[in-house]
C-alpha positions in Angstrom: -20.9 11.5 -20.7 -21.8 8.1 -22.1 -18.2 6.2 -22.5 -17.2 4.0 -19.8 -14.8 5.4 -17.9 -12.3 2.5 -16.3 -14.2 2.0 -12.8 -17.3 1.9 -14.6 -15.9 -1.2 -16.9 -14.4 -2.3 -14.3 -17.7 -2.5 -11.6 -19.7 -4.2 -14.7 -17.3 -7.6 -14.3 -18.3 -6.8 -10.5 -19.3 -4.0 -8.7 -17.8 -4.4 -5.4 -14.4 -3.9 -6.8 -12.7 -0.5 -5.8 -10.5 1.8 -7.3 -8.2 3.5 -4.6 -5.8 6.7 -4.5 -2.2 5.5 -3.6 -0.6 8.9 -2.4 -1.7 11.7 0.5 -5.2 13.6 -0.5 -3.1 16.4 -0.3 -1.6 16.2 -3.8 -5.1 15.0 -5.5 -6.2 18.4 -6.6 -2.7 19.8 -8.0 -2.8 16.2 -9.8 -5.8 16.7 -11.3 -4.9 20.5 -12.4 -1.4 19.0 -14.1 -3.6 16.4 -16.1 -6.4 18.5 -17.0 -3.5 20.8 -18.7 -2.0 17.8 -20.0 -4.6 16.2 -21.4 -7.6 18.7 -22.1 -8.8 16.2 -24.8 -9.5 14.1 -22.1 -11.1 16.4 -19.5 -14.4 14.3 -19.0 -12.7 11.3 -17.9 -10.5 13.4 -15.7 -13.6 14.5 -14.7 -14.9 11.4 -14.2 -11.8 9.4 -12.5 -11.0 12.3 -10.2 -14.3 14.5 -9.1 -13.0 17.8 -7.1 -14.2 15.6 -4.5 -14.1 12.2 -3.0 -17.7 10.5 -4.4 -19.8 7.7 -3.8 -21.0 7.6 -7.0 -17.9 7.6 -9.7 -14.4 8.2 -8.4 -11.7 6.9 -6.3 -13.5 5.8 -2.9 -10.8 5.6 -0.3 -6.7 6.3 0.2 -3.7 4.4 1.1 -0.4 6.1 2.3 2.5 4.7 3.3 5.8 7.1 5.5 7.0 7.5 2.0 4.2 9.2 0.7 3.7 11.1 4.3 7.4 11.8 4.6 7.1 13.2 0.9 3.9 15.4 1.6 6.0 17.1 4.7 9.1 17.8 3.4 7.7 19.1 0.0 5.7 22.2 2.1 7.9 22.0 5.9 6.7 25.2 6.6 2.7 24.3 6.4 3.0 21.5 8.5 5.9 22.6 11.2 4.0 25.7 11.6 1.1 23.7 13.8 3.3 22.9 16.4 5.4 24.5 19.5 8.6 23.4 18.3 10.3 24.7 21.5 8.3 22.2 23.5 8.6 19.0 21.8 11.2 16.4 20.8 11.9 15.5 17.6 9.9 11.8 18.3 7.4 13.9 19.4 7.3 16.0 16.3 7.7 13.0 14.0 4.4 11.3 15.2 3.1 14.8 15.2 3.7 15.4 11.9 2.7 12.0 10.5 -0.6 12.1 12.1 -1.3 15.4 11.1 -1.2 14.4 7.4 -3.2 11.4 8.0 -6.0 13.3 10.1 -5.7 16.3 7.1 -6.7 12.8 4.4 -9.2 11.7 6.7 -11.4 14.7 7.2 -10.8 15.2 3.4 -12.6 11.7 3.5 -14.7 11.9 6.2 -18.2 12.8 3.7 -17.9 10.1 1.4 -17.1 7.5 4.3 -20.4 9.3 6.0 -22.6 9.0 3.0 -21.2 5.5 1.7 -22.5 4.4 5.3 -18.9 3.3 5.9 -18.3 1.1 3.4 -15.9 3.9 1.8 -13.7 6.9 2.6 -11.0 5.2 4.4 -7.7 6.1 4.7 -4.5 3.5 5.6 -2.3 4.6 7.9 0.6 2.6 8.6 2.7 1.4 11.5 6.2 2.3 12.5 8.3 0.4 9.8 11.0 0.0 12.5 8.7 -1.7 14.6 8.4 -4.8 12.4 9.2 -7.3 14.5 7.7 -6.3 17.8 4.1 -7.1 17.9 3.4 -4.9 21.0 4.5 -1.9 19.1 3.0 -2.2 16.2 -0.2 -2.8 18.2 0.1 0.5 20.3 1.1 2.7 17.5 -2.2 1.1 15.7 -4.1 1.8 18.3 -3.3 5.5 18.6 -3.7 5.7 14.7 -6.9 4.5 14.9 -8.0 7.6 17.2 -7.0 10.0 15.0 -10.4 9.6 12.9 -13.2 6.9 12.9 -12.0 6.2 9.0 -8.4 5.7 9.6 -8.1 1.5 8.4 -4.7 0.8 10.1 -2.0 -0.7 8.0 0.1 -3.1 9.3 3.3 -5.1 7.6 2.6 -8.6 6.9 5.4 -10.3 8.9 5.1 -13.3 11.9 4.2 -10.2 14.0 2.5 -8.6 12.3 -0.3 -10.9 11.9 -0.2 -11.2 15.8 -1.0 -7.1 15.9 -3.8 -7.7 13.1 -5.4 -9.9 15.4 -5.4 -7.9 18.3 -6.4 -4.7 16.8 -9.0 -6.4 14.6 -10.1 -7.6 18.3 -10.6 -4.1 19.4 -12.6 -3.0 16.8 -9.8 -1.5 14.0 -10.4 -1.9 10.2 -6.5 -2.9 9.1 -5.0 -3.1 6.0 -2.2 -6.6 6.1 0.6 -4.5 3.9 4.0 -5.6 2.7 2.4 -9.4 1.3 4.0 -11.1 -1.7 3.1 -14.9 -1.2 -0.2 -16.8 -1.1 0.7 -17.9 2.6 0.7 -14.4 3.9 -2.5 -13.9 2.4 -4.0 -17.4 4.3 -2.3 -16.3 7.7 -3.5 -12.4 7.2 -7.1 -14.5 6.5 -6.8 -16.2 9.7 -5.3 -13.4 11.8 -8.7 -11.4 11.2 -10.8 -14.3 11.4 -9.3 -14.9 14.9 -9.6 -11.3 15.6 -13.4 -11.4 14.6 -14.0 -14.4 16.7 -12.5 -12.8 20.2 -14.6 -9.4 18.9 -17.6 -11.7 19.1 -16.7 -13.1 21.9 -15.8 -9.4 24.0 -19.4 -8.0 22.4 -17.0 -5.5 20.3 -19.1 -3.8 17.2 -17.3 -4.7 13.8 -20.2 -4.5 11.8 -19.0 -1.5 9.8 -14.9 -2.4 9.8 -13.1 -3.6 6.8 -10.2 -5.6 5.8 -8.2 -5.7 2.8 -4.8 -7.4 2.1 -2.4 -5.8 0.0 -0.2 -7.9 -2.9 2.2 -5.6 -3.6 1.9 -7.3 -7.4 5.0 -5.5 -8.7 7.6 -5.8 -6.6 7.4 -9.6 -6.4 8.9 -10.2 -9.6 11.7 -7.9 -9.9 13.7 -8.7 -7.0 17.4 -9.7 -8.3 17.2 -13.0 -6.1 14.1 -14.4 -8.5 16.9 -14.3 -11.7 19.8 -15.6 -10.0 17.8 -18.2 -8.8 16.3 -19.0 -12.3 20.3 -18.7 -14.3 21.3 -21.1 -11.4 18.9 -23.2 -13.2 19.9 -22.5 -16.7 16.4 -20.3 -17.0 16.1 -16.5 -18.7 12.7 -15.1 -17.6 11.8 -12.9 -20.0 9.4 -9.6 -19.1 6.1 -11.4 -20.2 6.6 -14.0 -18.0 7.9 -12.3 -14.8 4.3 -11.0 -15.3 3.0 -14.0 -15.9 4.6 -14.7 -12.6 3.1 -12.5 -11.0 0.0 -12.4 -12.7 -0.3 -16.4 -11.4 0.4 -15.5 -7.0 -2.7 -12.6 -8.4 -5.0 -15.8 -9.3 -3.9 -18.1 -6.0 -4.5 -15.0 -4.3 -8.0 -14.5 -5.2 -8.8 -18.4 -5.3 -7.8 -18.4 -1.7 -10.0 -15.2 -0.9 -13.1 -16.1 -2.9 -13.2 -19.7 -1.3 -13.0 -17.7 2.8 -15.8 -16.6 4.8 -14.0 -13.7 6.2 -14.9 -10.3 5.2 -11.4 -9.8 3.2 -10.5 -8.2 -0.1 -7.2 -8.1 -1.9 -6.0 -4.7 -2.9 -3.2 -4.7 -5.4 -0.2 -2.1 -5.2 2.7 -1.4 -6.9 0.8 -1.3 -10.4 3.6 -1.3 -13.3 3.3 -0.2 -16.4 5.4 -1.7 -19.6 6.3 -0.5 -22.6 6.9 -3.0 -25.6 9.6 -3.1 -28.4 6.8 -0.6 -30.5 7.5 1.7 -27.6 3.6 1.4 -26.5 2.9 1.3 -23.0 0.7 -1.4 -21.5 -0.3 -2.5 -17.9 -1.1 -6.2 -17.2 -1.9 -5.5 -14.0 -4.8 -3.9 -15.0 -5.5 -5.5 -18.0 -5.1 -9.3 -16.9 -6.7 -8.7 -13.7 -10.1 -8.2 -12.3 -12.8 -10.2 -13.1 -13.6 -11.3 -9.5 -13.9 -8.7 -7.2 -10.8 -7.1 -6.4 -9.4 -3.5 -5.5 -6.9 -1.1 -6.8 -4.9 1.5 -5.3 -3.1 3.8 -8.2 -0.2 6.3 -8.2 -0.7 9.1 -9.9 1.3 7.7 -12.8 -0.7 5.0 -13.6 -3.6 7.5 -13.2 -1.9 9.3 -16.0 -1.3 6.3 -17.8 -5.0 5.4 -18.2 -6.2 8.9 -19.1 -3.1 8.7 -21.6 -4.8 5.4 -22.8 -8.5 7.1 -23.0 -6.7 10.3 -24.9 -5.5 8.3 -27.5 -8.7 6.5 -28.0 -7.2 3.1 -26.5 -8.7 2.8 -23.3 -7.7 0.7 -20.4 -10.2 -2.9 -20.0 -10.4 -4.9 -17.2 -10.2 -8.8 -17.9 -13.7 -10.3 -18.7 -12.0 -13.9 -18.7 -9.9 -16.3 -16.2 -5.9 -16.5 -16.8 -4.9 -18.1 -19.4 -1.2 -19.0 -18.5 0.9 -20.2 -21.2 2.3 -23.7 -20.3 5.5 -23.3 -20.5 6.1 -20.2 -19.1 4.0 -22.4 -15.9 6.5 -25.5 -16.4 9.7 -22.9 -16.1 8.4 -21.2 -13.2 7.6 -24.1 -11.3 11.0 -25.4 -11.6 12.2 -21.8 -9.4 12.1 -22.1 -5.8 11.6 -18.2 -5.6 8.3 -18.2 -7.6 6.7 -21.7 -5.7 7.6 -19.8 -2.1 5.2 -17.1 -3.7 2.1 -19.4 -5.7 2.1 -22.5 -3.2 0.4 -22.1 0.6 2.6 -23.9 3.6 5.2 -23.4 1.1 6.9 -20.5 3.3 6.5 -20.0 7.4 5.4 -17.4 9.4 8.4 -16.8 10.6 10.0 -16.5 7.1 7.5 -13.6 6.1 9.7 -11.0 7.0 12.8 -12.3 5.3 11.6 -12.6 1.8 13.3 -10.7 -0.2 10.3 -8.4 -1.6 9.1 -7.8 2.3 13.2 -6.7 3.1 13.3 -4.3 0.2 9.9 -3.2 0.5 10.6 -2.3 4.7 14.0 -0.9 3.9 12.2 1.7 1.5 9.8 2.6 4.5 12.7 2.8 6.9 14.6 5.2 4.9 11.4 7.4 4.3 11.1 7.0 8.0 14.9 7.6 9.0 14.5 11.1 6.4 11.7 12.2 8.7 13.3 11.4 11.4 16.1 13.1 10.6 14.0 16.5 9.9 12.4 16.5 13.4 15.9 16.1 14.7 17.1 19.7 12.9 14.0 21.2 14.1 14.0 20.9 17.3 16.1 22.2 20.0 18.6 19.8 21.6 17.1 18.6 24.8 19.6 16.1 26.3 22.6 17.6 25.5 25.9 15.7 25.2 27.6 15.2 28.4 30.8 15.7 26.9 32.0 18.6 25.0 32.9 18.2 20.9 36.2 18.5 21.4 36.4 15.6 24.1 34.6 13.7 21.9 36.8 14.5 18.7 40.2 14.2 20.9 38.9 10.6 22.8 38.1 9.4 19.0 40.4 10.7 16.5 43.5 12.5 18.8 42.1 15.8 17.3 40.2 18.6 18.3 37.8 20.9 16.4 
Protein backbone atom coordinates (compact mmCIF):
# COMPACT_ATOMS: atom_id res chain seq x y z
CA UNK A 1 0.00 0.00 0.00
CA UNK A 2 1.47 3.30 -1.10
CA UNK A 3 -1.01 6.05 0.50
CA UNK A 4 0.09 7.55 3.63
CA UNK A 5 -1.73 6.35 6.28
CA UNK A 6 -2.05 9.17 9.21
CA UNK A 7 1.11 8.07 11.45
CA UNK A 8 3.01 7.89 8.36
CA UNK A 9 2.04 11.82 7.53
CA UNK A 10 2.26 12.46 10.70
CA UNK A 11 6.18 10.94 11.43
CA UNK A 12 7.22 12.94 8.11
CA UNK A 13 6.59 16.57 10.03
CA UNK A 14 8.74 14.41 12.70
CA UNK A 15 9.22 11.01 13.38
CA UNK A 16 9.45 10.82 17.06
CA UNK A 17 5.89 11.61 17.36
CA UNK A 18 3.56 8.67 18.57
CA UNK A 19 0.31 7.62 18.02
CA UNK A 20 -1.16 5.77 21.20
CA UNK A 21 -4.32 3.44 21.95
CA UNK A 22 -6.55 5.22 24.67
CA UNK A 23 -8.67 2.17 25.91
CA UNK A 24 -7.62 -1.51 27.49
CA UNK A 25 -5.77 -3.86 24.73
CA UNK A 26 -8.44 -5.94 25.49
CA UNK A 27 -11.03 -4.31 23.22
CA UNK A 28 -8.44 -3.67 20.23
CA UNK A 29 -9.14 -6.75 18.27
CA UNK A 30 -13.14 -6.66 18.53
CA UNK A 31 -12.52 -2.88 17.48
CA UNK A 32 -10.80 -3.69 14.67
CA UNK A 33 -13.36 -6.64 13.56
CA UNK A 34 -16.41 -3.79 13.92
CA UNK A 35 -14.40 -1.39 11.56
CA UNK A 36 -13.22 -3.79 9.18
CA UNK A 37 -17.20 -4.58 8.69
CA UNK A 38 -17.86 -1.08 8.80
CA UNK A 39 -15.64 0.11 6.55
CA UNK A 40 -14.35 -2.73 4.18
CA UNK A 41 -13.52 0.04 1.55
CA UNK A 42 -11.09 1.00 3.88
CA UNK A 43 -9.51 -2.36 5.00
CA UNK A 44 -5.76 -1.43 4.16
CA UNK A 45 -5.59 1.47 6.41
CA UNK A 46 -7.42 -0.51 9.03
CA UNK A 47 -4.76 -2.63 8.24
CA UNK A 48 -2.38 -0.26 8.52
CA UNK A 49 -3.48 1.86 11.79
CA UNK A 50 -4.36 -1.34 13.67
CA UNK A 51 -1.96 -4.56 12.78
CA UNK A 52 -3.43 -7.84 14.66
CA UNK A 53 -0.61 -6.82 16.65
CA UNK A 54 1.21 -4.21 18.48
CA UNK A 55 4.27 -3.09 15.75
CA UNK A 56 7.32 -1.29 15.73
CA UNK A 57 7.08 -0.55 12.37
CA UNK A 58 3.32 1.06 11.52
CA UNK A 59 0.73 0.99 14.24
CA UNK A 60 -0.18 2.25 17.57
CA UNK A 61 3.04 1.82 19.75
CA UNK A 62 1.94 1.92 23.33
CA UNK A 63 -1.50 2.26 25.62
CA UNK A 64 -2.97 4.46 28.12
CA UNK A 65 -5.89 3.42 30.49
CA UNK A 66 -7.41 5.21 33.03
CA UNK A 67 -10.20 3.22 36.10
CA UNK A 68 -12.77 4.23 33.60
CA UNK A 69 -11.58 2.31 30.87
CA UNK A 70 -10.44 -0.66 33.48
CA UNK A 71 -13.61 -0.40 35.42
CA UNK A 72 -15.33 -0.71 31.89
CA UNK A 73 -13.23 -3.75 30.68
CA UNK A 74 -14.36 -5.73 34.12
CA UNK A 75 -17.77 -5.18 34.33
CA UNK A 76 -18.41 -5.68 30.53
CA UNK A 77 -17.01 -9.72 30.93
CA UNK A 78 -17.31 -10.04 35.31
CA UNK A 79 -17.16 -13.51 34.84
CA UNK A 80 -13.56 -13.70 32.94
CA UNK A 81 -11.97 -11.69 35.27
CA UNK A 82 -13.73 -12.67 38.86
CA UNK A 83 -13.14 -16.20 37.84
CA UNK A 84 -9.05 -15.76 38.63
CA UNK A 85 -9.57 -15.25 42.04
CA UNK A 86 -10.62 -17.14 45.52
CA UNK A 87 -13.43 -14.87 46.23
CA UNK A 88 -14.02 -16.55 49.63
CA UNK A 89 -10.63 -15.37 50.69
CA UNK A 90 -10.40 -11.89 49.86
CA UNK A 91 -11.94 -8.53 50.62
CA UNK A 92 -13.55 -6.54 48.35
CA UNK A 93 -10.26 -3.89 48.47
CA UNK A 94 -8.41 -6.79 47.91
CA UNK A 95 -10.39 -7.87 44.90
CA UNK A 96 -10.50 -4.31 43.56
CA UNK A 97 -6.71 -3.93 43.22
CA UNK A 98 -6.88 -7.52 42.10
CA UNK A 99 -8.92 -6.88 39.49
CA UNK A 100 -7.40 -3.63 38.31
CA UNK A 101 -4.03 -5.01 38.01
CA UNK A 102 -5.00 -7.97 36.36
CA UNK A 103 -6.31 -5.94 33.34
CA UNK A 104 -3.21 -3.91 33.37
CA UNK A 105 -0.75 -6.93 33.54
CA UNK A 106 -3.30 -8.72 30.66
CA UNK A 107 -2.28 -4.99 28.37
CA UNK A 108 1.17 -5.30 29.26
CA UNK A 109 2.14 -8.82 28.24
CA UNK A 110 -0.11 -8.01 25.17
CA UNK A 111 2.76 -5.26 24.94
CA UNK A 112 5.53 -6.81 26.17
CA UNK A 113 7.07 -7.74 22.23
CA UNK A 114 6.89 -4.60 20.81
CA UNK A 115 8.38 -2.85 24.06
CA UNK A 116 11.12 -5.83 23.67
CA UNK A 117 11.87 -5.27 20.04
CA UNK A 118 11.49 -1.28 20.13
CA UNK A 119 14.43 -1.67 22.78
CA UNK A 120 12.03 0.06 25.19
CA UNK A 121 11.37 2.98 23.56
CA UNK A 122 7.66 1.52 22.95
CA UNK A 123 5.10 -0.88 24.29
CA UNK A 124 4.14 0.82 27.36
CA UNK A 125 1.17 0.80 29.08
CA UNK A 126 -0.17 3.70 31.76
CA UNK A 127 -1.45 2.66 34.69
CA UNK A 128 -2.91 4.98 37.00
CA UNK A 129 -3.02 5.74 40.66
CA UNK A 130 -5.92 5.63 43.11
CA UNK A 131 -8.06 8.64 42.02
CA UNK A 132 -9.10 9.02 45.69
CA UNK A 133 -5.65 9.30 46.69
CA UNK A 134 -5.21 12.74 45.09
CA UNK A 135 -4.08 14.63 47.62
CA UNK A 136 -1.83 12.30 49.63
CA UNK A 137 1.43 12.03 48.10
CA UNK A 138 2.48 8.97 50.09
CA UNK A 139 -0.31 7.04 48.61
CA UNK A 140 -0.08 7.82 45.43
CA UNK A 141 3.58 6.89 45.63
CA UNK A 142 2.98 3.36 47.18
CA UNK A 143 0.19 2.40 44.89
CA UNK A 144 2.82 3.51 42.00
CA UNK A 145 5.24 1.59 43.21
CA UNK A 146 3.27 -1.67 43.36
CA UNK A 147 1.96 -0.77 39.71
CA UNK A 148 5.21 -0.55 38.53
CA UNK A 149 5.87 -4.34 39.57
CA UNK A 150 3.29 -5.65 37.77
CA UNK A 151 5.45 -5.58 34.41
CA UNK A 152 8.81 -3.78 33.41
CA UNK A 153 6.42 -1.73 30.71
CA UNK A 154 3.89 -0.50 33.07
CA UNK A 155 4.70 3.82 32.82
CA UNK A 156 2.76 4.82 35.96
CA UNK A 157 0.24 7.50 35.66
CA UNK A 158 -0.13 9.91 38.16
CA UNK A 159 -2.70 13.11 38.48
CA UNK A 160 -1.11 16.28 38.04
CA UNK A 161 -2.00 18.05 41.41
CA UNK A 162 0.50 19.80 44.30
CA UNK A 163 0.93 16.15 45.20
CA UNK A 164 1.10 14.64 42.74
CA UNK A 165 4.19 16.24 41.30
CA UNK A 166 5.74 15.32 44.81
CA UNK A 167 4.92 11.29 43.89
CA UNK A 168 6.40 11.97 40.27
CA UNK A 169 9.52 12.92 41.78
CA UNK A 170 9.92 10.19 44.04
CA UNK A 171 8.95 7.41 41.75
CA UNK A 172 10.87 9.00 38.85
CA UNK A 173 13.73 8.69 41.71
CA UNK A 174 13.33 5.04 41.88
CA UNK A 175 13.53 4.29 38.58
CA UNK A 176 9.51 4.44 37.23
CA UNK A 177 8.59 5.78 33.73
CA UNK A 178 5.23 8.02 34.81
CA UNK A 179 2.87 9.59 32.84
CA UNK A 180 1.80 13.47 34.79
CA UNK A 181 -2.18 12.98 33.89
CA UNK A 182 -5.12 15.18 34.62
CA UNK A 183 -2.91 18.63 33.23
CA UNK A 184 -4.87 21.60 31.68
CA UNK A 185 -2.52 24.67 32.25
CA UNK A 186 1.03 25.47 30.98
CA UNK A 187 2.12 25.64 34.80
CA UNK A 188 1.39 22.05 35.43
CA UNK A 189 3.28 21.16 32.50
CA UNK A 190 6.64 23.49 33.93
CA UNK A 191 6.11 21.90 37.56
CA UNK A 192 5.52 18.15 35.92
CA UNK A 193 9.05 19.36 33.90
CA UNK A 194 10.68 19.96 37.04
CA UNK A 195 9.26 17.19 39.20
CA UNK A 196 11.08 14.71 36.77
CA UNK A 197 14.00 16.69 36.41
CA UNK A 198 14.40 16.62 40.22
CA UNK A 199 13.57 13.01 40.14
CA UNK A 200 16.38 12.43 37.52
CA UNK A 201 18.86 14.34 39.43
CA UNK A 202 18.38 12.25 42.90
CA UNK A 203 18.40 9.03 40.35
CA UNK A 204 21.86 10.22 39.36
CA UNK A 205 22.76 10.97 42.40
CA UNK A 206 21.42 7.15 44.14
CA UNK A 207 23.27 5.40 40.88
CA UNK A 208 19.48 4.39 39.83
CA UNK A 209 19.39 3.19 35.89
CA UNK A 210 16.86 5.48 33.93
CA UNK A 211 18.47 5.16 30.78
CA UNK A 212 15.55 3.32 29.22
CA UNK A 213 12.42 5.21 31.31
CA UNK A 214 10.12 7.65 29.68
CA UNK A 215 8.05 10.59 30.59
CA UNK A 216 5.17 12.10 28.94
CA UNK A 217 2.68 14.72 30.21
CA UNK A 218 -0.74 14.54 29.31
CA UNK A 219 -3.01 17.85 28.19
CA UNK A 220 -6.14 16.65 28.39
CA UNK A 221 -6.76 19.21 25.19
CA UNK A 222 -10.53 18.74 25.25
CA UNK A 223 -11.79 19.08 28.41
CA UNK A 224 -10.16 22.48 29.05
CA UNK A 225 -12.46 24.41 27.03
CA UNK A 226 -15.74 23.11 27.73
CA UNK A 227 -16.01 23.49 31.42
CA UNK A 228 -19.22 25.79 32.21
CA UNK A 229 -16.99 28.11 34.43
CA UNK A 230 -14.85 29.29 31.11
CA UNK A 231 -18.53 30.89 29.63
CA UNK A 232 -19.79 32.32 32.68
CA UNK A 233 -16.63 33.78 33.19
CA UNK A 234 -16.50 35.23 29.58
CA UNK A 235 -20.76 36.50 29.69
CA UNK A 236 -19.56 38.15 32.97
CA UNK A 237 -17.43 39.97 30.62
CA UNK A 238 -20.00 40.62 27.93
CA UNK A 239 -18.00 37.81 25.64
CA UNK A 240 -19.79 34.77 23.49
CA UNK A 241 -17.02 32.27 22.62
CA UNK A 242 -18.04 30.67 19.83
CA UNK A 243 -16.97 26.80 18.97
CA UNK A 244 -13.91 27.88 16.71
CA UNK A 245 -12.50 29.78 19.21
CA UNK A 246 -12.97 27.62 22.35
CA UNK A 247 -10.61 25.61 20.08
CA UNK A 248 -8.63 28.24 19.29
CA UNK A 249 -8.40 28.29 23.07
CA UNK A 250 -7.30 25.35 23.36
CA UNK A 251 -5.43 24.94 20.41
CA UNK A 252 -3.16 28.16 21.97
CA UNK A 253 -2.35 26.24 26.03
CA UNK A 254 -1.32 23.20 22.88
CA UNK A 255 1.42 25.81 21.47
CA UNK A 256 2.61 27.21 25.23
CA UNK A 257 2.71 23.72 25.89
CA UNK A 258 5.01 22.62 23.34
CA UNK A 259 7.16 25.99 23.49
CA UNK A 260 7.72 25.18 27.11
CA UNK A 261 8.72 21.48 26.21
CA UNK A 262 10.89 22.05 23.15
CA UNK A 263 12.94 24.83 24.98
CA UNK A 264 13.68 21.84 28.33
CA UNK A 265 16.43 19.46 28.59
CA UNK A 266 14.42 16.91 30.28
CA UNK A 267 13.48 13.85 28.41
CA UNK A 268 9.53 14.84 28.36
CA UNK A 269 6.84 14.65 25.64
CA UNK A 270 3.40 15.94 25.70
CA UNK A 271 0.70 13.47 24.86
CA UNK A 272 -2.67 14.87 24.04
CA UNK A 273 -6.03 13.27 25.27
CA UNK A 274 -9.49 13.87 25.14
CA UNK A 275 -9.25 14.32 21.18
CA UNK A 276 -12.81 15.88 20.04
CA UNK A 277 -14.16 15.80 17.01
CA UNK A 278 -16.75 18.68 15.46
CA UNK A 279 -19.12 18.72 13.16
CA UNK A 280 -19.90 21.99 11.14
CA UNK A 281 -23.27 23.66 10.10
CA UNK A 282 -22.64 21.19 6.58
CA UNK A 283 -22.92 18.43 9.04
CA UNK A 284 -19.08 17.35 8.18
CA UNK A 285 -17.12 16.21 10.94
CA UNK A 286 -13.60 17.65 11.53
CA UNK A 287 -10.91 17.39 14.28
CA UNK A 288 -8.63 20.31 15.06
CA UNK A 289 -6.96 18.56 17.36
CA UNK A 290 -5.47 16.64 14.92
CA UNK A 291 -5.48 18.83 12.14
CA UNK A 292 -4.01 22.08 13.95
CA UNK A 293 -1.60 20.14 15.83
CA UNK A 294 1.67 18.36 15.31
CA UNK A 295 4.30 19.78 13.59
CA UNK A 296 6.83 19.52 16.49
CA UNK A 297 7.06 16.28 17.92
CA UNK A 298 4.13 15.41 19.91
CA UNK A 299 2.04 12.20 20.79
CA UNK A 300 -1.49 11.08 20.57
CA UNK A 301 -3.52 8.74 22.41
CA UNK A 302 -6.96 7.99 20.49
CA UNK A 303 -10.38 6.38 21.51
CA UNK A 304 -11.67 4.28 19.37
CA UNK A 305 -13.99 6.91 18.03
CA UNK A 306 -11.68 9.06 16.82
CA UNK A 307 -9.96 5.98 15.37
CA UNK A 308 -13.20 5.57 13.48
CA UNK A 309 -13.32 9.01 12.63
CA UNK A 310 -10.06 8.98 10.71
CA UNK A 311 -10.72 5.77 8.82
CA UNK A 312 -14.18 7.47 8.15
CA UNK A 313 -12.06 10.39 6.80
CA UNK A 314 -9.69 7.94 4.57
CA UNK A 315 -13.12 6.00 3.30
CA UNK A 316 -14.45 9.00 2.00
CA UNK A 317 -11.29 9.95 0.29
CA UNK A 318 -10.72 13.04 2.75
CA UNK A 319 -8.03 11.92 4.85
CA UNK A 320 -6.96 13.30 8.16
CA UNK A 321 -3.33 15.73 7.78
CA UNK A 322 -1.32 16.74 10.40
CA UNK A 323 -0.30 20.60 10.47
CA UNK A 324 2.80 21.30 8.34
CA UNK A 325 2.74 25.00 9.69
CA UNK A 326 2.91 27.02 13.19
CA UNK A 327 -0.61 28.41 14.63
CA UNK A 328 -1.90 30.97 13.07
CA UNK A 329 -4.37 32.45 15.77
CA UNK A 330 -6.73 34.92 14.56
CA UNK A 331 -6.27 38.21 16.60
CA UNK A 332 -9.18 38.72 17.85
CA UNK A 333 -10.23 35.69 18.88
CA UNK A 334 -6.41 36.21 21.04
CA UNK A 335 -7.49 39.82 22.22
CA UNK A 336 -11.06 38.19 23.64
CA UNK A 337 -9.41 35.43 25.33
CA UNK A 338 -6.89 37.31 26.96
CA UNK A 339 -9.44 39.54 28.50
CA UNK A 340 -10.86 35.84 30.54
CA UNK A 341 -9.22 35.00 33.61
CA UNK A 342 -10.10 31.25 32.95
CA UNK A 343 -8.18 30.99 29.66
CA UNK A 344 -4.82 33.23 31.06
CA UNK A 345 -4.77 30.62 34.27
CA UNK A 346 -4.40 28.01 31.38
CA UNK A 347 -1.74 29.89 28.49
CA UNK A 348 0.35 31.98 31.16
CA UNK A 349 3.20 29.98 33.53
CA UNK A 350 3.20 31.35 37.44
CA UNK A 351 -0.21 32.34 36.44
CA UNK A 352 -1.81 29.41 38.79
CA UNK A 353 -0.02 27.72 42.02
CA UNK A 354 0.78 24.43 42.82
CA UNK A 355 -1.47 24.29 45.26
CA UNK A 356 -4.36 25.44 42.91
CA UNK A 357 -3.70 22.41 40.44
CA UNK A 358 -6.20 20.40 41.90
CA UNK A 359 -8.98 22.86 42.15
CA UNK A 360 -9.23 23.90 38.52
CA UNK A 361 -12.18 23.16 37.41
CA UNK A 362 -11.09 20.69 34.41
CA UNK A 363 -8.74 18.65 37.05
CA UNK A 364 -12.26 18.55 39.57
CA UNK A 365 -14.39 17.22 36.80
CA UNK A 366 -11.84 15.16 35.26
CA UNK A 367 -11.05 13.30 39.05
CA UNK A 368 -14.75 13.15 39.88
CA UNK A 369 -15.15 10.98 36.54
CA UNK A 370 -12.22 8.65 37.86
CA UNK A 371 -13.81 8.49 41.21
CA UNK A 372 -17.11 7.37 40.11
CA UNK A 373 -15.42 4.73 37.74
CA UNK A 374 -13.59 3.88 40.78
CA UNK A 375 -16.60 4.05 43.46
CA UNK A 376 -18.62 1.51 40.51
CA UNK A 377 -15.74 -0.88 40.97
CA UNK A 378 -15.71 -0.59 44.20
CA UNK A 379 -18.94 -1.14 44.60
CA UNK A 380 -18.76 -4.58 42.51
CA UNK A 381 -15.98 -6.06 44.78
CA UNK A 382 -18.27 -5.20 47.66
CA UNK A 383 -21.36 -7.61 46.10
CA UNK A 384 -18.85 -10.15 45.45
CA UNK A 385 -17.41 -10.83 48.23
CA UNK A 386 -18.53 -12.35 51.39
CA UNK A 387 -19.15 -9.95 54.32
CA UNK A 388 -16.13 -10.18 56.60
CA UNK A 389 -16.67 -7.65 59.45
CA UNK A 390 -20.07 -8.06 59.92
CA UNK A 391 -22.26 -5.30 61.59
CA UNK A 392 -22.24 -5.36 65.23
CA UNK A 393 -25.73 -4.56 65.38
CA UNK A 394 -28.58 -6.38 63.93
CA UNK A 395 -30.77 -4.51 60.83
CA UNK A 396 -33.44 -4.12 62.78
CA UNK A 397 -31.50 -2.21 65.64
CA UNK A 398 -30.14 -0.28 63.16
CA UNK A 399 -33.53 0.58 61.36
CA UNK A 400 -35.37 1.09 64.93
CA UNK A 401 -32.22 3.50 66.43
CA UNK A 402 -32.71 5.50 62.95
CA UNK A 403 -36.12 5.66 61.68
CA UNK A 404 -38.37 4.06 64.93
CA UNK A 405 -39.04 1.19 62.52
CA UNK A 406 -38.06 -2.27 62.04
CA UNK A 407 -37.68 -4.38 58.88
Amino acid sequence: MNTLGYIERLKRNDPSSEVWWDSSTVVYAPYKRHLLDKYPAAAAHIEQLMPDAFSPARGFCSVTTNPRLVTAVILEKREYWASRFNLASLSPAELRKKLYNEVITEGATALAPLWVQSAQAEGWICAQVDPVDVRCAERMTARGLELRQLAPNVMVKVPGSLEGMSTIEDLVAQGSSVNITFCFTVSQFQAGIQAIERGLASAQRNGVDTRHCKYVITFMIGRLACQPEFALQAAERGLALDCEELRWAELMIYQQIQALVAASTVPVKTLLSSIKIDIDERGNKHCWHLEKTGQRATCYTLTPDVVEFLIERESHGKPVVPATEPLQVPPATFAKLIRIPYFCEAYFIDSIEPYDFGNHEAFINACNEANSAHRRLADYCVRLCPVTKPFKRSLNALLAAEFGVIA
